[in-house]
C-alpha positions, 0 to 999 in steps of 0.5 A, spaced: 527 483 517 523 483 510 518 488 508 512 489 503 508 492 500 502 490 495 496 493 492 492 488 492 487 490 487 481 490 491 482 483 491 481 482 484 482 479 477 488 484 474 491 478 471 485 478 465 483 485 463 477 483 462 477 481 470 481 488 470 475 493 466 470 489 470 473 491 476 474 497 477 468 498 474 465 494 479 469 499 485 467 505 482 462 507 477 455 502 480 453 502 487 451 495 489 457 491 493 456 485 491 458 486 484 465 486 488 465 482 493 463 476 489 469 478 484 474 477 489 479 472 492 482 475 498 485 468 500 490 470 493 492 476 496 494 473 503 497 467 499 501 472 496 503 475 502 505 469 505 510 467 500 514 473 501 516 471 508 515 479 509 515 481 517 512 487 516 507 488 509 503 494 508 497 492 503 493 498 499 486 498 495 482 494 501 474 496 500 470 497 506 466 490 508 473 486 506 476 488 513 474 482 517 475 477 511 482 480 511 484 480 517 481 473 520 486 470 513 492 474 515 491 472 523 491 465 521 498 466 518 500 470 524 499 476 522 496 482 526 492 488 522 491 494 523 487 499 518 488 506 515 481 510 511 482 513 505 477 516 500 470 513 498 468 511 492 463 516 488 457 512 487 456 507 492 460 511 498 464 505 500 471 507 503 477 504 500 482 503 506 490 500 506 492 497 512 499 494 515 499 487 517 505 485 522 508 479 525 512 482 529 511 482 537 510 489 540 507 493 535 502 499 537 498 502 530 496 509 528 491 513 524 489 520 522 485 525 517 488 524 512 487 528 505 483 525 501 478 527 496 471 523 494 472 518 487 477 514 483 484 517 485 483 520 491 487 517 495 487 510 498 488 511 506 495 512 511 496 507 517 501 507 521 505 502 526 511 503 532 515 497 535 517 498 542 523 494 541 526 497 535 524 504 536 522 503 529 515 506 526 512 504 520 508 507 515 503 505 509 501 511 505 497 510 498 498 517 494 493 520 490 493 520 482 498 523 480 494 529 476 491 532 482 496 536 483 492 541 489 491 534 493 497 530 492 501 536 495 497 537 501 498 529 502 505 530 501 506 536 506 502 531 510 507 525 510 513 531 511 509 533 516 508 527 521 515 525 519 519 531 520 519 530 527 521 522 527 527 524 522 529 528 527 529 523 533 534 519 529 529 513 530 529 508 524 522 509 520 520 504 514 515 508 509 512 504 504 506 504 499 504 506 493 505 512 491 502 514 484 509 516 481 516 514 480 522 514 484 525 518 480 519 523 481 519 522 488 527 523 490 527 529 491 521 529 496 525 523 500 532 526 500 533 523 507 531 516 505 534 510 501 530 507 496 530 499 499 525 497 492 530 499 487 526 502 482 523 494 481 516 496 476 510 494 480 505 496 475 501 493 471 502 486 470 495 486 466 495 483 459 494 489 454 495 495 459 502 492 460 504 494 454 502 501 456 504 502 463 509 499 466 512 503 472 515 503 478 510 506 483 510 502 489 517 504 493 519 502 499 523 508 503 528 506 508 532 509 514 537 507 519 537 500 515 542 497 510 538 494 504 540 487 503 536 485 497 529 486 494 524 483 488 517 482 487 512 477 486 505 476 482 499 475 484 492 476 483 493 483 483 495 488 476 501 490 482 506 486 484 508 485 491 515 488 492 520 486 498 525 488 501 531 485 505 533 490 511 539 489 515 
């Protein structure tokens, strides 16, 4: 089984920085939705997903009114989607969402409340899915910034909170997205878990910012699996794509 995990960036242009700053800005400091919508390539994002052959992908950073879109593209590639709600953004109140797309039969989706606060950084959603066969649950979870300590640790409370009783069933669980933070940062927190993304850095890819911030940030958290492989791949996004092969 391969799993994955983007941030697609709204759908944007993080290979310019130009297209980058404009982005973001577009999201998140003006109020008219066109001024994104006509940025975006949601073909680019699910071109990427596609070519990582993954069976289960967690998508994070979709805007409200990309829904449909997203998921008519990704069910022409035989993928069902579902979405988790995240924060709104400050000015124009669109939600930001993150999503987990599966091809596997079987699969049955869940969201919650989950913490999050209004404007950049607040945290982009929580979604996640059960597979009867496997007895295997997925989880997607975009964190919020990393310096919002207060809200940061009630989402981490959160995840342990609905994870706990899952660990304790000895059932499999895949916990993936981005999580604002490094592995070495987050270790502690997923002591139970084993690394399938490998510290591989996944942001940014941008020109300029590259030079800047180059992290491990989004990670894949695996149990009741070995780990066969993993890598990543660019896309449009100022994210790569990271994989991982579970056996």
């Amino acid at each position: 089984m391969r799993v994955a995990v983007y941030n697609q960036m709204f759908g944007l242009n993080g290979k310019s920085l130009f297209g980058n700053v404009i982005g973001h800005w577009a999201v998140h400091y003006q109020e008219n939705p066109l001024k994104v919508s006509s940025r975006q390539d949601l073909g680019a994002t699910v071109d990427t997903i596609v070519s990582s052959d993954a069976d289960i992908v967690g998508i994070n950073e979709i805007l409200e009114g990309q829904e449909e879109e997203l998921k008519r593209l990704l069910s022409d590639k035989s993928y069902n989607c579902f979405f988790g709600m995240g924060h709104r953004t400050k000015y124009s109140n669109l939600c930001v969402q993150n999503a987990i797309a599966s091809r596997m039969k079987g699969e049955r989706f869940y969201c919650s409340e989950f913490p999050v606060e209004k404007g950049i950084g607040g945290g982009g959603g929580f979604v996640s899915s059960f597979n009867d066969d496997l007895n295997l649950t997925a989880v997607n979870v975009h964190m919020a910034h990393s310096k919002r300590d207060r809200l940061y640790e009630s989402q981490m409370e959160y995840l342990h909170d609905y994870l706990g009783p899952i660990i304790n069933s000895g059932d499999p669980i895949i916990l993936m997205g981005d999580f604002n933070k490094s592995y070495d940062e987050l270790k502690e927190e997923f002591r139970n878990f084993e690394l399938a993304s490998f510290c591989l850095k996944s942001c940014s890819t941008t020109p300029v910012l590259k030079w800047f911030v180059n992290k491990d940030v989004d990670h894949i958290f695996v149990r009741g699996f070995e780990v066969d492989g993993c890598g990543v791949i660019e896309g449009r996004s100022d994210h790569r794509l990271v994989w991982g092969d579970l056996g």
